[in-house]
C-alpha positions in Angstrom: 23.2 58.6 203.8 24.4 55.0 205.2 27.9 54.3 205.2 28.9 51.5 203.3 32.2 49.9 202.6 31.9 48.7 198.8 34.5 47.0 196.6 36.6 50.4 195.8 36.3 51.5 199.5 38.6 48.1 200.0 40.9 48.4 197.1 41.3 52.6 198.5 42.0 51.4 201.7 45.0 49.0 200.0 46.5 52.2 198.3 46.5 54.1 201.1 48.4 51.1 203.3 50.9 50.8 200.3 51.1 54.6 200.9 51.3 54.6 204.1 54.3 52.1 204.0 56.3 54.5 201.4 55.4 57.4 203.9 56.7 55.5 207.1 59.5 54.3 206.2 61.8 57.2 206.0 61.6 58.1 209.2 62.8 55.1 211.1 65.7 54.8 208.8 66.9 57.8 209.1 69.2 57.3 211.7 70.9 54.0 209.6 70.6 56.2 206.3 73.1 58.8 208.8 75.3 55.8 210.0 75.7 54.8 205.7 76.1 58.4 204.9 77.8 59.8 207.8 75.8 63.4 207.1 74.6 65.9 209.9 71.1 66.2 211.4 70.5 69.3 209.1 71.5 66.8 205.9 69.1 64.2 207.0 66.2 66.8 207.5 66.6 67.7 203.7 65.4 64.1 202.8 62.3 65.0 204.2 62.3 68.7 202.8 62.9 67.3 199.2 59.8 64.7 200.3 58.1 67.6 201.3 59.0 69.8 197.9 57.6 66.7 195.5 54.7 66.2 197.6 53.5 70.5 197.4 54.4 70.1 193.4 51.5 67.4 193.3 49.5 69.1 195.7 49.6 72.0 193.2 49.4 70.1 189.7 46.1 68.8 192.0 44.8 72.0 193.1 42.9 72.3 190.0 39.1 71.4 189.3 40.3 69.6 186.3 42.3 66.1 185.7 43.8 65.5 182.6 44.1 61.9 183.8 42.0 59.6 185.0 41.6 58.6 188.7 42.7 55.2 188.3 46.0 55.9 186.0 47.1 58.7 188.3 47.0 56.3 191.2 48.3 53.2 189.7 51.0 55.4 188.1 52.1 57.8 191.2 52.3 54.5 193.3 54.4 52.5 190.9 56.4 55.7 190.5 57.1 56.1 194.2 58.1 52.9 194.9 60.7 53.1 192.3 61.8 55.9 194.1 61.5 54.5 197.8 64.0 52.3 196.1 66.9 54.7 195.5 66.2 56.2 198.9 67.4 52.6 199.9 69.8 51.4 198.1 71.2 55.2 196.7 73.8 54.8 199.5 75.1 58.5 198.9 73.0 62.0 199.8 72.6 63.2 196.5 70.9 60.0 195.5 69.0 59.7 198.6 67.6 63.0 199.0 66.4 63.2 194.7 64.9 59.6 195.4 62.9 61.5 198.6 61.6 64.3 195.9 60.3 61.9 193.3 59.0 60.0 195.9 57.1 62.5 197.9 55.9 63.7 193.8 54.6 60.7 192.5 53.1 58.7 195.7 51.6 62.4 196.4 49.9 62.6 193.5 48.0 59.1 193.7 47.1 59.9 197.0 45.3 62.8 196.6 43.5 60.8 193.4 42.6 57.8 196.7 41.4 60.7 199.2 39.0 62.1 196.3 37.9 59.7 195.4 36.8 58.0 198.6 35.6 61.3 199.7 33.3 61.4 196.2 32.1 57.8 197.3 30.7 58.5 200.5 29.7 62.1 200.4 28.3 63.2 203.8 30.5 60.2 205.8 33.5 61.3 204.0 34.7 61.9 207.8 34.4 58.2 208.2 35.5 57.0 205.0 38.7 58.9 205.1 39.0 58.3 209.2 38.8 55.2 208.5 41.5 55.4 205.6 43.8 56.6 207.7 43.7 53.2 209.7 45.2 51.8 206.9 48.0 54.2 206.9 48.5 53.8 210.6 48.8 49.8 209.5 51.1 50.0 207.6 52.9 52.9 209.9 52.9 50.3 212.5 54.3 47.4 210.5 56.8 49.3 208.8 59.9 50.4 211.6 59.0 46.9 213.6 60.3 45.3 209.8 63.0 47.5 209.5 64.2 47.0 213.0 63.9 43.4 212.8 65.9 43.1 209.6 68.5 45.4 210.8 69.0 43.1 213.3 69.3 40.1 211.5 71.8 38.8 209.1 69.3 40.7 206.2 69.8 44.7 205.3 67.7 47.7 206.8 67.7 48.3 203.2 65.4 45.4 202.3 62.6 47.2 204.0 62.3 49.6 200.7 62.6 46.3 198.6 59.4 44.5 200.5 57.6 48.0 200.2 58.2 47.9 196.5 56.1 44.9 196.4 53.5 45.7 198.4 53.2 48.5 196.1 52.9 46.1 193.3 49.9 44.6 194.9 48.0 47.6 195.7 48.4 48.8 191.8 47.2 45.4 190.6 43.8 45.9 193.0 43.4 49.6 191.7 43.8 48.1 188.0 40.8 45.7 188.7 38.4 48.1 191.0 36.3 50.5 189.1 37.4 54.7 190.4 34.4 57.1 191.3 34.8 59.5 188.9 34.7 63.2 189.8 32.1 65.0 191.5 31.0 68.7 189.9 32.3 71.1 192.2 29.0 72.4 194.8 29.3 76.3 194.0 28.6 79.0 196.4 31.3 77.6 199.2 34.2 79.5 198.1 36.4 81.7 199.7 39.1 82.6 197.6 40.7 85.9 198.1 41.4 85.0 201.9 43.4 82.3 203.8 41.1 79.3 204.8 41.3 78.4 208.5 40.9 75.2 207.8 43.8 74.8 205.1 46.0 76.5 208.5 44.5 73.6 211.1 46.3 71.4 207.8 49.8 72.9 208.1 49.8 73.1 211.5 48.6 69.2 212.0 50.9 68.6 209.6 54.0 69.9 210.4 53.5 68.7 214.4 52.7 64.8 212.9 56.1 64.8 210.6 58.1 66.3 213.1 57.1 63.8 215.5 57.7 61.0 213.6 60.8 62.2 211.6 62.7 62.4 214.2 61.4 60.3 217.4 63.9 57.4 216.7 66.7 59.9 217.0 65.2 61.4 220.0 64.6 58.5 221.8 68.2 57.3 220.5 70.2 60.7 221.6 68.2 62.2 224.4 66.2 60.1 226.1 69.4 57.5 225.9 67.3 53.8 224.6 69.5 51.9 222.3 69.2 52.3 218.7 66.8 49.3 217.6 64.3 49.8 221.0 64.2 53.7 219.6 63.5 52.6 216.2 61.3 49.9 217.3 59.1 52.7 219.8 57.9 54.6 216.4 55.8 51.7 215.8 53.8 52.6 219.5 53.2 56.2 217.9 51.9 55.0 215.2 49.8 51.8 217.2 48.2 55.2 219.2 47.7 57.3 216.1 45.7 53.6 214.5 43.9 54.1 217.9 42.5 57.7 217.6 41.6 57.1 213.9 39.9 54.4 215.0 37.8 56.2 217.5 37.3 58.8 215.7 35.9 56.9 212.4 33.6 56.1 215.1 32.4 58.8 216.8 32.0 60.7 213.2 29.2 58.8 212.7 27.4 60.6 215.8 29.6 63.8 216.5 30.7 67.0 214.0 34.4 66.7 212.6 34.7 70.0 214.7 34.0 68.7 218.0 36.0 65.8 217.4 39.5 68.2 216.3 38.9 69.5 220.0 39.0 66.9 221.8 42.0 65.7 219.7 44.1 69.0 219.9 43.4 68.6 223.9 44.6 64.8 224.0 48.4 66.0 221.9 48.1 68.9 224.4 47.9 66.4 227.3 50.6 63.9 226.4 53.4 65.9 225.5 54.7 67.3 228.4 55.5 63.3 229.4 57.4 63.3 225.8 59.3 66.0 226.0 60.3 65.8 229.8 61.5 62.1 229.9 64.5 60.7 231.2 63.3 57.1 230.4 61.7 54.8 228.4 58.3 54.4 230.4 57.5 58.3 230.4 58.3 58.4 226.7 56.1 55.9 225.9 53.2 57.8 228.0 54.2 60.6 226.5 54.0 59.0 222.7 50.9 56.8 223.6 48.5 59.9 224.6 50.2 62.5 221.7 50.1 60.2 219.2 46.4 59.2 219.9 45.5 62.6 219.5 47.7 63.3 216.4 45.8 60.1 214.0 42.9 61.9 214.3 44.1 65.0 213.2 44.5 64.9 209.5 41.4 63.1 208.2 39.0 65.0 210.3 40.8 68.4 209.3 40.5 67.5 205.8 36.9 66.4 205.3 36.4 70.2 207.0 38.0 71.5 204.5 36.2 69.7 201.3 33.4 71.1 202.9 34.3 74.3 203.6 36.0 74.7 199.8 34.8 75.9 196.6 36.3 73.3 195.3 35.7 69.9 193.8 37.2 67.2 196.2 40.4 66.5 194.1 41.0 70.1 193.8 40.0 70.6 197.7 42.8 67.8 198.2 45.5 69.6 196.2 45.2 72.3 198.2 45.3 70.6 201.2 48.1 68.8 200.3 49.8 71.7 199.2 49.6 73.1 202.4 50.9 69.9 204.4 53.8 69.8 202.0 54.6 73.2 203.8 54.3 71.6 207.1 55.9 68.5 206.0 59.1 71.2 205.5 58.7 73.2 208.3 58.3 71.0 211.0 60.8 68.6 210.6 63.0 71.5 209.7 62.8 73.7 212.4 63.4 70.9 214.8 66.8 70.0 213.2 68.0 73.4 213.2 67.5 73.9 216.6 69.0 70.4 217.4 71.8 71.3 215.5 72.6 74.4 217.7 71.4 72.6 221.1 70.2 69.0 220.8 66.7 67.3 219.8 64.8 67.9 223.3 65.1 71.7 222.8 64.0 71.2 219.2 61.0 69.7 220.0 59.7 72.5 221.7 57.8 73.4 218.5 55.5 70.6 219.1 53.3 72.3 221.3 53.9 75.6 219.2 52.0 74.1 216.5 48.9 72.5 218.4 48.2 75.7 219.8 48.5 77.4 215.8 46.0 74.5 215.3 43.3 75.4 218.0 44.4 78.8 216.9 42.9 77.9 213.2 40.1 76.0 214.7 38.7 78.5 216.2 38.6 81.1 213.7 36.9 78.4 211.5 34.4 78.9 213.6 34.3 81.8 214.1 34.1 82.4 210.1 31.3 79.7 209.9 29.0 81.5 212.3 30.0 84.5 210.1 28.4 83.1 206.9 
């Protein structure tokens, strides 16, 4: 089977930027959403736990063979939804408001975009690992885009906050292209795969992957801000290189899937996150962070999308039920990750928290391997 990039490949690729905007931006204004708030490290993680919280409750509405909904409404809806939401994160100026506007965004914007990764995966079948490598580039995009605009408009005689109003729009247009593109519909689920009964390896490569790429990017502006000593707009302007490197290893890897097994490909990547954060986690300065972020977050884009299209393979399930599990399961990580580094940088300071990072790679591999282990099995 060719891969091909039709009309709903493009208009998927524009839901998951618009995403991929709503997901980005929380991190990078965390430490202004502290300044407004004047709340703890251990209060800021809970905006991502509640994220985290909404995003497993869609993961486990998903994790079912059937939709009551279609496709299309679920997306258009959950998008619209979230960037409602993305608005009170902004603008709700108090932690109450902030951190409710973090669960109904991390609900509804999960729930479309495990409707976008379905679907894509139904439309290419076999090159899923392309299609949805090659989705993430879109998500790295907009992760890119997305602190560069916030830095530059907290800079500027315009709000930090505005950043949640210009993702709002870009929401807007993502919805209008999902109302005009016809949605795959459902694949029937390809029996005989299951393996209920028994944790899947592959669903623990996703909470491991998981939990290390939000950890990372929650709080690297407030690591490169408190430890590592860079002003406050070069820190939150720096998130945009980790996510430029993650943009680069999706990129490669939508490449090399074409030629090399997604399992092959999660080596190599575990060994690049494996290689570059010891420069992270040691520096002292800005151009050993930057190594250190450059190599990691290489590594860390390709994670995700290769680890899920192992899993739709390896489940019993049909692809939007494979992708509420999956999500489910990085909804875990997405708590327990950023978590775990704030408690331990409440009791010592971020550097020490950080220490989890390599942790969770090594869980990863850990999870790899018994996937294949298990696949040699059958």
């Amino acid at each position: 089977m060719s891969y091909r990039r039709d009309a709903f490949t493009w208009t998927a690729f524009g839901a998951l930027f618009a995403f991929g905007y709503l997901n980005a931006v929380l991190g990078p204004a965390l430490p202004y959403i502290r300044s407004a708030e004047g709340i703890s490290y251990l209060v800021a993680a809970l905006h991502q736990v509640a994220f985290a919280v909404g995003a497993g409750i869609a993961g486990m509405l998903s994790a079912r063979d059937r939709i009551p909904l279609g496709r299309r409404a679920v997306i258009a809806a959950g998008l619209a939804g979230g960037a409602i939401a993305a608005l009170i994160v902004g603008y709700g100026d108090v932690a109450p408001a902030t951190i409710a506007g973090a669960l109904l965004l991390g609900l509804l914007a999960t729930l479309a975009l495990i409707r976008v990764w379905a679907a894509l995966a139904d439309a290419h079948g076999s090159r899923r690992a392309v299609a949805m490598s090659e989705g993430e580039v879109a998500v790295s995009l907009a992760g890119i885009t997305t602190p560069l605009l916030l830095s530059a408009l907290a800079a500027s005689a315009a709000s930090w906050r505005l950043a949640f109003a210009i993702g709002a729009v870009t929401v807007v247009v993502a919805v209008a292209g999902v109302l005009r593109t016809e949605v795959p519909p459902p694949r029937p689920r390809e029996r005989g795969r299951s393996r209920r009964g028994r944790v899947q390896p592959t669903l623990v490569i996703v909470f491991s992957v998981v939990a290390l790429e939000f950890a990372l990017s929650f709080w690297l502006a407030s690591y490169l801000n408190d430890d590592v000593g860079l002003a406050r707009g070069t820190a939150v302007a720096l998130v945009s290189v980790l996510y430029a490197a993650n943009l680069a290893g999706r990129l490669l890897a939508s490449r090399l899937a074409r030629a090399r097994s997604a399992e092959s490909l999660l080596v190599a990547a575990l060994g690049l996150v494996l290689a570059g954060l010891p420069f992270l986690l040691i520096a002292a300065a800005a151009a050993a962070a930057v190594t250190g972020i450059i190599v990691t977050g290489a590594g860390i884009g390709a994670l995700f999308p290769l680890t899920s299209s192992l899993h739709i393979q390896a489940s019993g399930h049909a692809a939007d039920g494979a992708l509420g599990e999956i999500l489910t399961l990085a909804a875990l990580g997405q708590i327990a990750g950023p978590l775990l580094v704030g408690a331990l940088a409440q009791a010592t300071d971020l550097r020490a928290g950080l220490l989890f990072l390599p942790a969770l790679t090594l869980g990863a591999a850990a999870g790899l391997t018994a996937h294949r282990r298990t696949g040699r099995a059958t």
